[in-house]
N, C-alpha and C positions, 0 to 999 in steps of 0.2 A: 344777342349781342354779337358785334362782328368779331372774328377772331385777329388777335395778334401776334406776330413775332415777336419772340422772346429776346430781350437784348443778353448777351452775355453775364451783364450786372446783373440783371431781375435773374437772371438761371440763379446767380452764386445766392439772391438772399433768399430765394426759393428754399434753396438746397440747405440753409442754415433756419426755416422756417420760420422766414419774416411775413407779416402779415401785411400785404398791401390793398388794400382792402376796397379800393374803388376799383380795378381790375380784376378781373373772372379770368382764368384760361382755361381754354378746353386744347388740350391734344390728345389727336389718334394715337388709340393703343394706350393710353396711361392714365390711371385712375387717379394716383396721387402722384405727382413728380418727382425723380430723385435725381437731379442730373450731376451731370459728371463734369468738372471742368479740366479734369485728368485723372487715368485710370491709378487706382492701386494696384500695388506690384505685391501683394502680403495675400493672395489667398491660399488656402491650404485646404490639401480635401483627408475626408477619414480613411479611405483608401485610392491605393494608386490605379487599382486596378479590377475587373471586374467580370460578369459573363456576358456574353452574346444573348441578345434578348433582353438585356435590362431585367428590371423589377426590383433589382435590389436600391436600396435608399444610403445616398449619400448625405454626409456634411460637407458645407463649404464654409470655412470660417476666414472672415479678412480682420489680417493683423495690419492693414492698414492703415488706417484711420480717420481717410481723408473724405472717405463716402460713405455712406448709411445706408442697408436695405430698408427700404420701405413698403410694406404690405401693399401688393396693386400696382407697382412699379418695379418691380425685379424682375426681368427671362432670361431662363441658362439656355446657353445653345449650345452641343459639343458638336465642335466643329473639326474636321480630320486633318492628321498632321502629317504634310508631305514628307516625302525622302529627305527633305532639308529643315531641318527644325524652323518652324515660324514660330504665331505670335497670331494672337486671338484680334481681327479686325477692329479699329477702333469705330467702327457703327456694325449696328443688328447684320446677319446678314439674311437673307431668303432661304427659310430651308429646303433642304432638298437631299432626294433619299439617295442611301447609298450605292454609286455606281460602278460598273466594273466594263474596263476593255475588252478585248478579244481572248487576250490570254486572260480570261478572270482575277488581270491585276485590279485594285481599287483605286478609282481616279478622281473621287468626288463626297460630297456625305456632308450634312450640314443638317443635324436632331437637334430640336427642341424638345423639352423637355413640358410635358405636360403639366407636371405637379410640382410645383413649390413651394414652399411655406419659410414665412419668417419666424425663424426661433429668439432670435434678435438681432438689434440694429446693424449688427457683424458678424451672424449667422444663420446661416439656410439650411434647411433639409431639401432634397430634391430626390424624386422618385426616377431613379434610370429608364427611359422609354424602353418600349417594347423593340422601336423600329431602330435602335444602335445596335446592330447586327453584323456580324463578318458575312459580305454578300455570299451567296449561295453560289458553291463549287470557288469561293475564292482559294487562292492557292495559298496566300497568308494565311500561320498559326493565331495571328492575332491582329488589332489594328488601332492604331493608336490619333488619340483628340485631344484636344486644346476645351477646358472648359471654361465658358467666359458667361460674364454677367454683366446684362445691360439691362437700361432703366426706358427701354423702350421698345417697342415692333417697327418704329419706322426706319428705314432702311434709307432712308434720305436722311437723319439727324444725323451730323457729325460729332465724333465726341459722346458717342451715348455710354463707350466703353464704362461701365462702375468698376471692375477687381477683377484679376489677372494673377497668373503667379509671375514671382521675381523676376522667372528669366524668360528668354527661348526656349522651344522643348515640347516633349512630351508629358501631359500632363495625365490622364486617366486612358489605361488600354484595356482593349477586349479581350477576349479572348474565349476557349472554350468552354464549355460545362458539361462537367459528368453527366451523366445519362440519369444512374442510379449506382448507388453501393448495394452490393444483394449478397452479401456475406464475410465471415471473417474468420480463418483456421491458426491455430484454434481459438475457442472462445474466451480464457481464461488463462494467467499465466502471475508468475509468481510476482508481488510487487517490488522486488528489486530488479525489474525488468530483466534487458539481457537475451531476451527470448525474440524466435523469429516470426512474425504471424505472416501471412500472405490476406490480401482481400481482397475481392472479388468483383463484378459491375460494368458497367458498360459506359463510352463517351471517355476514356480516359485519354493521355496525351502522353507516348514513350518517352518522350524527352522533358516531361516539363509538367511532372504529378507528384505532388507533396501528399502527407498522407500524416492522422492527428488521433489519436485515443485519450477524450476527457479532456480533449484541447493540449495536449502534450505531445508535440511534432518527434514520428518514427526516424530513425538512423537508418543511412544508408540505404536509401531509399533505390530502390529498382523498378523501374513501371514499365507495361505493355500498354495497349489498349483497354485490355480485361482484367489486368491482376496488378497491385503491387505489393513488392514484398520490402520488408524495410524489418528492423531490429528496435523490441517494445524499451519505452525509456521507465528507467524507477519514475513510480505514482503510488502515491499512500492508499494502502488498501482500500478494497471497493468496489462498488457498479453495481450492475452492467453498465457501462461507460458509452456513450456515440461514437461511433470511428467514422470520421468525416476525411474523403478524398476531396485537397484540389488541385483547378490547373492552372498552373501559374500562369498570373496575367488573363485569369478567365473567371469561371464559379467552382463551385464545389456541389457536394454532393456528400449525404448522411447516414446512417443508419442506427437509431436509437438504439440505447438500450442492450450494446451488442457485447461488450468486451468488459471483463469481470478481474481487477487487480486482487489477489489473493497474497495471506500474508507469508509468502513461501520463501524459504532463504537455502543457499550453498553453502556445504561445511568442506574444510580443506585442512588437511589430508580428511578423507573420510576413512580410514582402516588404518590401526594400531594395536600389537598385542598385548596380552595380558598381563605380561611377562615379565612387562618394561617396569622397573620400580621408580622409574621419575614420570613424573608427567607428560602426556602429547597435550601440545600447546596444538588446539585448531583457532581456525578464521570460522567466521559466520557472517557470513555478505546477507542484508537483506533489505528492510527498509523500518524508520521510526526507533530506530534504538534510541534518539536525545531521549523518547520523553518516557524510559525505564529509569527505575531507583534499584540497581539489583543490591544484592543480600551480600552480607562480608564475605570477606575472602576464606576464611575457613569453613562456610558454610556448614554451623553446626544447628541450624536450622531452616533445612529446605523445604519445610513447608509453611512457611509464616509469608505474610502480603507481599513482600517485595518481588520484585521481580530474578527470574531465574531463567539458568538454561540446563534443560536433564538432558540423560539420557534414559529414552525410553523402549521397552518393550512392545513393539506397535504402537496402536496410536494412544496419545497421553489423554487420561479422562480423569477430572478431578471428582468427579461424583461420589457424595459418602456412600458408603456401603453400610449395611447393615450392622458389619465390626465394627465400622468405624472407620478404615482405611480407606485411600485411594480406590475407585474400581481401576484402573490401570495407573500406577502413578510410577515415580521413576526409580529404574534401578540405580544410579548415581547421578551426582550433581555432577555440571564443569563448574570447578572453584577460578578464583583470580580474576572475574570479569572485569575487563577494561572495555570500555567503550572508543573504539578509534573515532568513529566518525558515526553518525546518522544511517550510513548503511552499512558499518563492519561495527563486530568485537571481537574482542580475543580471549581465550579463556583456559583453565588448567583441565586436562580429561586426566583422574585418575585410574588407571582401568587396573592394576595390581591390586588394589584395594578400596579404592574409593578416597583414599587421603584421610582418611579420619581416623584419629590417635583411637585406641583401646582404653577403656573408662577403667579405673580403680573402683573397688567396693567404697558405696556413700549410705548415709543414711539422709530417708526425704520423710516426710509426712504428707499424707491426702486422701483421698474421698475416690469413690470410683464410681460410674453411674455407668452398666454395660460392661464393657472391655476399656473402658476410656478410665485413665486414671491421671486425677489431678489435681496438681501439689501444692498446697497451702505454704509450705516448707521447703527448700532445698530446687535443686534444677533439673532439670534433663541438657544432655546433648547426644547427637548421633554416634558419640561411642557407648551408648548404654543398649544400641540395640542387637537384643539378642542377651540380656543381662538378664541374670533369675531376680524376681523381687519376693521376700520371705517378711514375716514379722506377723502376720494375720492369718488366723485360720479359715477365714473367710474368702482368699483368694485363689484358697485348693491348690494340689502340688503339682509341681513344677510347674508355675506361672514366669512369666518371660517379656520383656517387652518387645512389642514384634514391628512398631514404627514410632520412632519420636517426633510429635506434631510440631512443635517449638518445646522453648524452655519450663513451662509448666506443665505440658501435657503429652502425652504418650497414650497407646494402644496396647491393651495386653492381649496375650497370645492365647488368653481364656476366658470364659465369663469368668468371675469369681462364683462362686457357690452361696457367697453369701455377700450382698453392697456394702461396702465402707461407705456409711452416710456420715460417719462423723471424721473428722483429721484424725488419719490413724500411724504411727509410728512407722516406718519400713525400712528396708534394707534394700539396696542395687547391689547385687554381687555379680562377681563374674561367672559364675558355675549356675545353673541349675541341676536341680534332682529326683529324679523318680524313681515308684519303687515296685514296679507292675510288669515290668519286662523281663523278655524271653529272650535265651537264647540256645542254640542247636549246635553240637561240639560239631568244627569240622565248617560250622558256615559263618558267611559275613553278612549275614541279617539278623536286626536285630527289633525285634515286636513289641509293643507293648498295648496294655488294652485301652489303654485311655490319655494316662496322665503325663505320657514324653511328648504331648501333641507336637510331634517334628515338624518344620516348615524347611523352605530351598534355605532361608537366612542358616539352617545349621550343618551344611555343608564347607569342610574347611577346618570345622571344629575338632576341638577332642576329647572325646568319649571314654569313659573309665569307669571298671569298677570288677566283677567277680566273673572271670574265664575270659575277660580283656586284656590282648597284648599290650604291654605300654607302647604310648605315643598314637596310638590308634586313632583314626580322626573317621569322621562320616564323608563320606564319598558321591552318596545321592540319600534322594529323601522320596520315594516313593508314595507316601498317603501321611495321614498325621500320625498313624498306629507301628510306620514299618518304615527302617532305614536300611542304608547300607555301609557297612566299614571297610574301611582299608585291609583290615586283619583280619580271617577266619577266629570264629571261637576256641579257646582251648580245651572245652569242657560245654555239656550242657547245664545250662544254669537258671534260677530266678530269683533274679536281687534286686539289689538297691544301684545304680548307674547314674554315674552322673558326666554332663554335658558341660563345657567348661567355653569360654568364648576363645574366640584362633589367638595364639599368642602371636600373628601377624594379620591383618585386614583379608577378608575372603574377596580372591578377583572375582571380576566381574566374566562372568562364564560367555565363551564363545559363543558367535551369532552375530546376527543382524539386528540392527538397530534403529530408530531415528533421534537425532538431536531437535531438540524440541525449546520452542523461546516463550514465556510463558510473561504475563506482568502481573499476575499474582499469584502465588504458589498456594494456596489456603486449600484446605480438604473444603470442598462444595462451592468452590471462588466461580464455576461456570453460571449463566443466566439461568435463573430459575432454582438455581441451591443456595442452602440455607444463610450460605457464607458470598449471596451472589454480588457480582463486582458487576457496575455495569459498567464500566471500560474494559469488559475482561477481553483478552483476546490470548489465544494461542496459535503460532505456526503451523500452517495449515502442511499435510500429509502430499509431500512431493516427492520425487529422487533425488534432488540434490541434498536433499536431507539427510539421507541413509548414513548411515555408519556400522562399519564391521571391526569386529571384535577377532581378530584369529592369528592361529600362529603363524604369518608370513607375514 
């Protein structure tokens, strides 16, 4: 059939898909017709900007409305945008590759775009060519095109323009691509950021290199060719994370798997002494504190689920032990937790004594299985520890509680000799007593063979009874058989003695520390014990964490 010219009319009912059904058209270049009786001014792409060499995939979406991609009648062409802002030709044009004058300026450039696909009728994906390149030894960092989209290859249709963006301008620029990312110092850093890493790699751009951990753009960024250094942002613990380098106005560049957020936090002040009989109010900068429930402000049970902040004796392990206790748990709570914000809280450090009142003699009833004793009757709080418990001949003498788990349960300082399996009556007193020890006139050690089993908790205390000076207190605690007193013996002796609790809280003894932030305090709350939490998490063992305890 012979071919015809399209009137204008037959373009618009084409273009509205009227069917006129005694005429066939055939035109070059177009499979199904989508013409344009004027361009849309509404496209918008996914990004502005991109590498040298193509491959990466854009979208082109027209908020226009007045023209339709249609599958077999859509080509992008990016075409180069002179010193003076234009404006995408309103017909195809001839491509052609990109050229360069004498001084390696660009004077020319006009890619088609091999791949394009309709996602629908007002969006495209299009595969960036290979050949949209900054020419070779150009002197431009970058080079900037107009992307347009026409509904034909012939270069004689006028009007073939489909969508355009709004204005004049620049619409998608080139630019460079890293080479490779081949490293990142250090690997690891605490997740309230803050910290400086440097990374490594080749193809970078001094002026004009952004740089991402976990997709979370670094601070203060500094770039060579080879290196940037820039400052890591707070990211919820984690990883190993990708740290991806890019160049602005170009590509980027990755390296999997490389950068590891840890739950590390800064305490401020870190050193206060012992001495102080009010509280040192510290900070705790870190990350994740909204989604803590910590423990009341008196904290008179720091070891039950909620969340807490100790302090610790190297590093905090809730693991039961065999007695029953923490294998490392903490030498004092910080009381008063306020949560400021997501990455601070604030909190009481009692270091003169721990903040915890001194218990009055009670009477509890319970059952003991071990060294665990626990109370059908009556309560516990942390001023019972270090309390004699009496009432049973079964729990052998000078029995003591040596940690209070929460309000029913406590750890004693001994098996008993014989299990209370049934509720048995008792007593919390503040003294315990034994009747097996030694002592040598003239010395401040004082031995026994078994039943004063001394722990550090009875340091502070005071000791009494036959060739003891009054007010005499223990000093250090050597083994569980053998102390030391303030006071030489007046006499050698062997009696009856007894251990009384400090008629003020025992400080917390000089050294080194870490503050430690925990979300469930439970003896075995770590994965894989008996009590395990699987949200558990603890503050992972940094220096900002340290804390010292001394007299300056």
């Amino acid at each position: 059939m012979e071919n015809h010219k399209v009137s204008p009319r037959r373009k618009a009912a084409l273009r509205l898909g009227a069917v006129l059904g005694a005429v066939t058209l055939t035109t070059v270049g177009i499979a199904t017709p989508s013409y344009a009786v004027a361009a849309d001014t509404g496209l918008t792409l996914s990004s502005a900007s991109g590498p040298t060499g193509g491959g990466n995939t854009l979208t082109l979406t027209n908020v226009g409305g007045s023209n339709q991609f249609v599958d077999g009648s859509v080509f992008v062409e990016f075409q180069w945008e002179t010193g003076t802002p234009g404006n995408c030709a309103s017909a195809y044009v001839a491509p052609a590759a990109v050229a360069l004058d004498g001084s390696n300026i660009q004077t020319a450039g006009v890619i088609e775009a091999a791949v394009v696909r309709v996602v629908t009728p007002s969006k495209l994906a299009v595969v960036v060519p290979a050949t949209l390149v900054l020419g070779g030894g150009n002197v431009a960092a970058t080079a900037d095109y107009n992307v347009c989209v026409y509904n034909t290859t012939n270069t004689g249709t006028a009007n073939s323009l489909l969508a355009k963006t709004s204005a004049n301008g620049v619409n998608y620029t080139i630019g460079a691509a890293p080479t490779a990312v081949s490293a990142i110092s250090p690997v690891a850093g605490p997740s309230k950021g803050g910290n400086t890493v440097t990374i490594t790699g080749t193809g970078f751009v001094a002026s004009a290199t952004t740089a991402s951990i976990g997709g979370v753009p670094l601070t203060g960024v500094v770039a060579t060719t080879t290196t940037v250094t820039g400052t890591v942002p707070a990211h919820s613990a984690g990883g190993p994370y990708a740290v991806t380098v890019q160049v602005t106005g170009g590509g980027n560049a990755s390296k999997k798997a490389s950068y590891t957020f840890s739950d590390g936090i800064t305490v401020a002040p870190n050193t206060a002494p012992n001495t102080k009989t009010t509280p040192t109010e510290i900070s705790v900068s870190g990350t994740g504190f909204y989604g803590n429930t910590f423990t009341t402000s008196t904290g008179p049970t720091p070891d039950d689920t909620n969340s807490h902040v100790y302090l610790v004796k190297g590093t905090y392990d809730p693991t039961k032990t065999t007695a029953g206790p923490k294998t490392n748990g903490q030498v004092t709570e910080c009381l008063n937790v306020v949560v400021v914000s997501d990455h601070e809280l604030l909190c009481s450090l009692y270091l003169a004594g721990g903040g915890i009142a001194q218990a009055t003699i009670h009477s509890v009833t319970g059952t003991t299985s071990g060294t665990l004793l626990t109370l059908t009757v009556g309560s516990f709080t942390q001023g019972d520890v270090g309390m004699a418990v009496t009432g049973a001949a079964g729990l052998g003498t000078g029995n003591y509680i040596a940690q209070v788990i929460d309000s029913n349960r406590a750890v004693l300082a001994k098996t008993p000799t014989a299990a209370l399996t049934t509720a048995t009556a008792l007593s919390v007193n503040p003294t315990r007593t034994f009747a097996d020890a030694t002592l040598t006139n003239g010395s401040n050690v004082i031995t026994s063979t078994a039943n004063a089993a001394f722990t550090s908790a009875d340091v502070g205390r005071t000791i009494s009874g036959a060739s003891i000076p009054g007010s005499t207190t223990i000093t250090a605690v050597t083994s569980a058989t053998s102390a030391t007193m303030s006071a030489n013996a007046t006499n050698t002796a062997s009696s009856t003695y007894t251990i009384s609790y400090a008629p003020t809280p025992v400080p917390v003894p000089n050294g080194q520390y870490l503050v430690t932030v925990v979300n469930n305090g439970n003896i075995d709350a770590q994965p894989g014990g008996t009590k395990a939490d699987t949200a558990y998490y603890q503050t992972a063992v940094n220096s900002g964490a340290s804390f010292t305890v001394a007299d300056f």
